[in-house]
Backbone as CSV, one residue per row, in Angstrom:
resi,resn,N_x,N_y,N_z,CA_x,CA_y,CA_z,C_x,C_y,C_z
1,UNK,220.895,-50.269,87.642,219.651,-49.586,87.382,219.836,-48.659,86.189
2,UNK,218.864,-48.504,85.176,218.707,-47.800,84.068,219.009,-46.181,84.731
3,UNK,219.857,-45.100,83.925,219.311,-43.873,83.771,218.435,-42.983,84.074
4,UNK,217.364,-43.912,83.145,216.620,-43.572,83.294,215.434,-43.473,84.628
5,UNK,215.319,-44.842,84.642,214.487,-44.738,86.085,215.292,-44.115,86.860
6,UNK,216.582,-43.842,87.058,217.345,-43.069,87.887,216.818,-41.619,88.088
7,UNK,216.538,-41.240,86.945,216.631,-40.090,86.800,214.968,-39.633,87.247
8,UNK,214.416,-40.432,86.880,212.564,-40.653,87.602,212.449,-40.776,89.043
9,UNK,213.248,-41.492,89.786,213.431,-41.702,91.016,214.639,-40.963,91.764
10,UNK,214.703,-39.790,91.108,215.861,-38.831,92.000,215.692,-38.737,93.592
11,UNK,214.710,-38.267,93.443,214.672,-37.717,95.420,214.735,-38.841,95.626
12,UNK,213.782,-40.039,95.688,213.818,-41.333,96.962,215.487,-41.291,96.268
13,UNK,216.100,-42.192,95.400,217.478,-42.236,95.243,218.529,-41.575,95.972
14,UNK,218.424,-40.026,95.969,219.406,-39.567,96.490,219.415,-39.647,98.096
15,UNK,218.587,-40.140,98.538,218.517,-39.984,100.253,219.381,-41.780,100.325
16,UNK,218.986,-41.916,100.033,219.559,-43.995,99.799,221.255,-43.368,99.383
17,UNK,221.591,-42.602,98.290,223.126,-41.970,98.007,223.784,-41.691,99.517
18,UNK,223.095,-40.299,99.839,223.438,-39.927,100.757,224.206,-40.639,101.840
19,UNK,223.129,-41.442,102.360,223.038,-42.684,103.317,224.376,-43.486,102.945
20,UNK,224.662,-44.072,102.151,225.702,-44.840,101.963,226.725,-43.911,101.678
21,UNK,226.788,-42.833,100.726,228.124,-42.488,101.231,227.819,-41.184,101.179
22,UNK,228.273,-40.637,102.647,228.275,-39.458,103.735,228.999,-38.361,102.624
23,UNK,230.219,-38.855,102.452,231.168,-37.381,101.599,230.049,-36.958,100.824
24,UNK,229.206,-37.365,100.242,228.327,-36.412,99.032,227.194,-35.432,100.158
25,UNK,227.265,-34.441,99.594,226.579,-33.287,100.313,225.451,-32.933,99.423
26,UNK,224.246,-32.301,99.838,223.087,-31.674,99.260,223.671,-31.428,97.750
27,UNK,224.273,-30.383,97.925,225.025,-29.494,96.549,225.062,-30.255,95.978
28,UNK,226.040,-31.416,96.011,226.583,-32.463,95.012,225.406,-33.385,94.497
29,UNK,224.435,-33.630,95.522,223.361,-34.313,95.181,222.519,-33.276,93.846
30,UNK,222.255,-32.222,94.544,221.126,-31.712,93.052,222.280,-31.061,91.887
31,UNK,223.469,-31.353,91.747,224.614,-31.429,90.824,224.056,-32.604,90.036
32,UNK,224.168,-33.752,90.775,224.405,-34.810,90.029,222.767,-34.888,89.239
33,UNK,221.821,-34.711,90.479,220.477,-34.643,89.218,219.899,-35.964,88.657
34,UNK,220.576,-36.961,89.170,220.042,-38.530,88.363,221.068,-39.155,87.219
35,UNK,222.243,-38.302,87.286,222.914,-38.316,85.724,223.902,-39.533,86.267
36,UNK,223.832,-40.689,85.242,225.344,-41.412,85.967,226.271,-40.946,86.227
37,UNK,226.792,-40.455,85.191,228.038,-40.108,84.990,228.481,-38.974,85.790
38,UNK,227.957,-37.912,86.146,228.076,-37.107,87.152,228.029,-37.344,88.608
39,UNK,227.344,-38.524,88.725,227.304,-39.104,90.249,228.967,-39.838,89.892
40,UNK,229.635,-40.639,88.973,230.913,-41.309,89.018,231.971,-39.934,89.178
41,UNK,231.985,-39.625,88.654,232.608,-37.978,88.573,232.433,-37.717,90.551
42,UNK,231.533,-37.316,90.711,231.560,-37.145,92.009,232.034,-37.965,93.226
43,UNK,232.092,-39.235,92.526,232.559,-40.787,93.620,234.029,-40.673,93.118
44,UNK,234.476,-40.303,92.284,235.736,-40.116,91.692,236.572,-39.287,92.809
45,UNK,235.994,-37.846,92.358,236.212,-36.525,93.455,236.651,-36.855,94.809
46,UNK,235.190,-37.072,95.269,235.381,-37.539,96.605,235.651,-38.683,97.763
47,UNK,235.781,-39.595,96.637,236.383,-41.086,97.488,237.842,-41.525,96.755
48,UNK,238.002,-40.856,95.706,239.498,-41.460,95.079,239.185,-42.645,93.749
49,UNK,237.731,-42.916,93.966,237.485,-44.074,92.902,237.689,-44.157,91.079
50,UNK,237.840,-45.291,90.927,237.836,-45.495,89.210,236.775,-45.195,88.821
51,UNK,236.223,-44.738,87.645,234.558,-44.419,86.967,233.773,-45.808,86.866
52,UNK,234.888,-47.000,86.809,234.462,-48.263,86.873,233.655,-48.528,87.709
53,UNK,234.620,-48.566,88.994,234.307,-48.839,90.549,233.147,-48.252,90.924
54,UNK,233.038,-46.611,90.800,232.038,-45.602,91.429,230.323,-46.376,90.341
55,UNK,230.950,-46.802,89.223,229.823,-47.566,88.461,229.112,-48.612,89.073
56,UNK,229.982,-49.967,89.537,229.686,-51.021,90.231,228.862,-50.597,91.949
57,UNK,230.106,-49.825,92.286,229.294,-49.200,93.761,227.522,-48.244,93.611
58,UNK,227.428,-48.291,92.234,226.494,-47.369,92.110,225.740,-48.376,92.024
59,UNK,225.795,-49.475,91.236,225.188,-50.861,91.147,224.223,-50.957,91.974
60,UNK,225.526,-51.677,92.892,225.318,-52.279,94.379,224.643,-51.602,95.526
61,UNK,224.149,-50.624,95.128,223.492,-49.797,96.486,221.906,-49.951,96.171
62,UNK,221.784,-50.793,95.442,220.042,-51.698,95.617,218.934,-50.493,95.563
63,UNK,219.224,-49.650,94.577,218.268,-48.212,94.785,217.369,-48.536,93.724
């Protein structure tokens, strides 16, 4: 998914985040704000992942 619409579709998005992966908390959610790269940063942090991986997993969560 684009950035952009990411960044248009924050709230519905981040509840769908949430949902799939638990470690991200409120905080981290209005941190990240819609930004890719700050959501990989954060999948980084808190699951151990590559910026690659946390990319693809960001993919794959059909948001």
């Amino acid at each position: 998914m684009n950035n952009d619409i990411v960044q248009g579709k924050w709230k519905q998005v981040s509840g769908t985040l949430k949902a799939n992966w638990g470690k991200l908390t409120d905080d981290d959610l209005l941190e990240i704000d819609g930004n890719l790269e700050k959501f990989q940063g954060k999948m980084q942090e808190k699951y151990g992942m590559a910026k690659d991986e946390a990319k693809k997993e960001f993919e794959k969560s059909n948001l």
